[in-house]
Structures are given as structure tokens and as C-alpha cells.
C-alpha positions as CSV (number, residue, x, y, z in Angstrom):
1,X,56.6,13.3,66.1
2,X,53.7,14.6,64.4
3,X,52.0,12.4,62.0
4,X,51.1,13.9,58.7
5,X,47.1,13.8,57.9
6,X,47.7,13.5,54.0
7,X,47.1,9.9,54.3
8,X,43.7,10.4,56.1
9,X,42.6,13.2,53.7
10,X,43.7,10.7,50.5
11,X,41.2,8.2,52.4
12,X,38.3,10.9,53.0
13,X,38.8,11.7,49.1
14,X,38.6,8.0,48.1
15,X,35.3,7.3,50.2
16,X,33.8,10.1,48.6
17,X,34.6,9.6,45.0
18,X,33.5,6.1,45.6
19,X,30.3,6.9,47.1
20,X,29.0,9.4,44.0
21,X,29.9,6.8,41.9
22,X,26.7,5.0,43.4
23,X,24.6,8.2,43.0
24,X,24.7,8.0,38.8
25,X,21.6,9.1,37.1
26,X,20.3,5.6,36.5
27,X,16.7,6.9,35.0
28,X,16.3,5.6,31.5
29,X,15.3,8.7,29.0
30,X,12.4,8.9,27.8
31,X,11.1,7.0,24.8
32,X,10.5,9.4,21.2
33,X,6.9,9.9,21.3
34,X,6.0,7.9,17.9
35,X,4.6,9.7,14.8
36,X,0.7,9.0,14.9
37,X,0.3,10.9,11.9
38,X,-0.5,9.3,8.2
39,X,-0.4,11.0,4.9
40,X,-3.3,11.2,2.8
41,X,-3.5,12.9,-0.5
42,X,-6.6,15.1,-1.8
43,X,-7.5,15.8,-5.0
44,X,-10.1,18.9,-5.9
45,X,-11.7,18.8,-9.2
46,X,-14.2,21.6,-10.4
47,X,-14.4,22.6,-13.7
48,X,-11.4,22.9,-15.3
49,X,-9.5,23.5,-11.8
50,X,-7.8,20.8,-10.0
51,X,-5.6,21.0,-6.6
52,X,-3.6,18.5,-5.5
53,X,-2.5,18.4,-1.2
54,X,-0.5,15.6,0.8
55,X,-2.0,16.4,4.6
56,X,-0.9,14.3,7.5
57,X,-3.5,13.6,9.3
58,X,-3.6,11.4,13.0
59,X,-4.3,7.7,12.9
60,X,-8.0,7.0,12.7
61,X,-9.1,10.6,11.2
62,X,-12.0,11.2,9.1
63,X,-12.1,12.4,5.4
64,X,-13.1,15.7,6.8
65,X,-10.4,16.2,9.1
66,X,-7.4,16.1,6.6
67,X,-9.6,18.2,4.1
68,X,-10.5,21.1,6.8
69,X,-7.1,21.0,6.8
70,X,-5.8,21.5,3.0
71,X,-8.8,24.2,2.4
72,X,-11.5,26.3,3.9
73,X,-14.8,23.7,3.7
74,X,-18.3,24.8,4.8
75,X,-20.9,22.3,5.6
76,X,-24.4,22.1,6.7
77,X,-25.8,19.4,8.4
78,X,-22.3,16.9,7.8
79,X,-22.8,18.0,3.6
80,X,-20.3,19.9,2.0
81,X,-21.8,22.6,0.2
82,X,-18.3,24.1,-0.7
83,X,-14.6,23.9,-0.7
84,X,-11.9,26.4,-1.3
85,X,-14.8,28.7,-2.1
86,X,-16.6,26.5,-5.0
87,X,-20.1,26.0,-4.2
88,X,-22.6,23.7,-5.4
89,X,-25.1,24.5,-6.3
90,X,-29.2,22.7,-5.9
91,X,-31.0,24.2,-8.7
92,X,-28.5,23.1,-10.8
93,X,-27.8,19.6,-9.3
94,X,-24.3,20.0,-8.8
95,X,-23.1,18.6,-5.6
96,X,-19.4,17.9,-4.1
97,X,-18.8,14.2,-4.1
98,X,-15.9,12.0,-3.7
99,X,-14.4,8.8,-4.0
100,X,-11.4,7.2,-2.0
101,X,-9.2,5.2,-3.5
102,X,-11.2,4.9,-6.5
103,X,-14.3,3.9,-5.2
104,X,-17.2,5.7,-4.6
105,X,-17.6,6.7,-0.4
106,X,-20.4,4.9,1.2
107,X,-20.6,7.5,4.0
108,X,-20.5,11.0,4.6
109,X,-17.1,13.0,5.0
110,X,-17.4,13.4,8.5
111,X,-17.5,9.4,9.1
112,X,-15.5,8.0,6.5
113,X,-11.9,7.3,8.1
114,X,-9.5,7.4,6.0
115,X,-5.9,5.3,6.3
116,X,-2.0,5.7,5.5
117,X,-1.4,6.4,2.0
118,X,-5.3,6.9,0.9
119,X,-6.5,8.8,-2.0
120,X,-9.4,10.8,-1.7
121,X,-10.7,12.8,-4.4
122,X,-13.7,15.4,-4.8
123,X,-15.5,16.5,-7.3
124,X,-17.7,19.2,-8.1
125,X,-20.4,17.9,-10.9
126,X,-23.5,17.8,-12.5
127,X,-25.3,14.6,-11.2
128,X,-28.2,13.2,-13.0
């Protein structure tokens, strides 16, 4: 009598399902990288011309960061001397300044952090 091997290839079958059951991917995926970024809104007044940009900016950025990022600004020496193309101008004692959140900045763009939800606003003026 010859013994049928279904029996032992049911078995081999059943070991081996059972033993990739135990090789699952069991890594944990990988956390959402977290948005770093905050919004800060720029205002540009000069003359009778006035921009308004939201920039996102990363946690812990200066005022210059987010406004080298809304418009082309040249500077000399950490002072703006223009922005967007409006220049001031010495002779005439009008100078880029700007206030944050209503108040007038205590240091220079390119130190002045800025937070979530700031408002920063320059101005182009005559000062006295």
C-alpha cells in the first residue's frame, strides 16, 4: 500500500504560512516631519504705494529673512537702503524703517526675530 504524501505536503504548507506570519513588517512608519514654518505678514509703504505679503518663514527667523523673501532688498552694512526697488535716499533724510506689531523695532532687520502671526511693517519716509 502506498501512503499518499498530501497529508505531509498540507503540514509543510501549514509550517510555512505559520512561520511568515512571524516575519510581518513590525517597523513603525515614520513620524510627519512637523511644520516649522510660521506666517508673518509684511506691509510696504512708500509714497502713495503699499504691498501687502503673508511669507512663512521657519521658527526663530529674522525680519530680514521673510522680507528677502516677499521682495528683492539690498543692504549695506545690515541697513536697508531699498526694497522692491524704492531707495532711500540720505540727502533727503528719507530712510526705510519699520515697526512690528505696532511698535517701533529696537534692532536692526537682520536681528529682530520675528514670531507666529507678527506684523511687520516698513516704511519709506522723511525723518526729522
Amino acid at each position: 500500500m502506498k501512503k499518499s504524501k498530501l497529508p505531509v505536503i498540507a503540514s509543510v504548507a501549514a509550517i510555512f504560512a505559520f512561520s511568515l506570519s512571524g516575519c510581518q513588517n513590525n517597523q513603525t512608519k515614520p513620524k510627519p516631519k512637523t511644520n516649522n514654518n510660521i506666517a508673518v505678514s509684511y506691509v510696504l509703504a512708500a509714497k502713495n504705494d503699499t504691498e501687502k505679503k503673508t511669507v512663512k518663514v521657519p521658527q526663530k527667523s529674522t525680519v530680514m529673512t521673510g522680507l528677502k523673501k516677499a521682495w528683492k532688498v539690498d543692504s549695506n552694512k545690515g541697513f536697508i537702503t531699498a526694497i522692491d526697488g524704492k531707495k532711500q535716499n540720505a540727502k533727503k533724510k528719507i530712510y526705510w524703517t519699520y515697526t512690528i506689531n505696532g511698535k517701533y523695532a529696537t534692532k536692526g532687520a537682520n536681528q529682530q526675530k520675528v514670531a507666529n502671526k507678527d506684523k511687520v511693517k516698513f516704511t519709506l519716509a522723511k525723518m526729522k
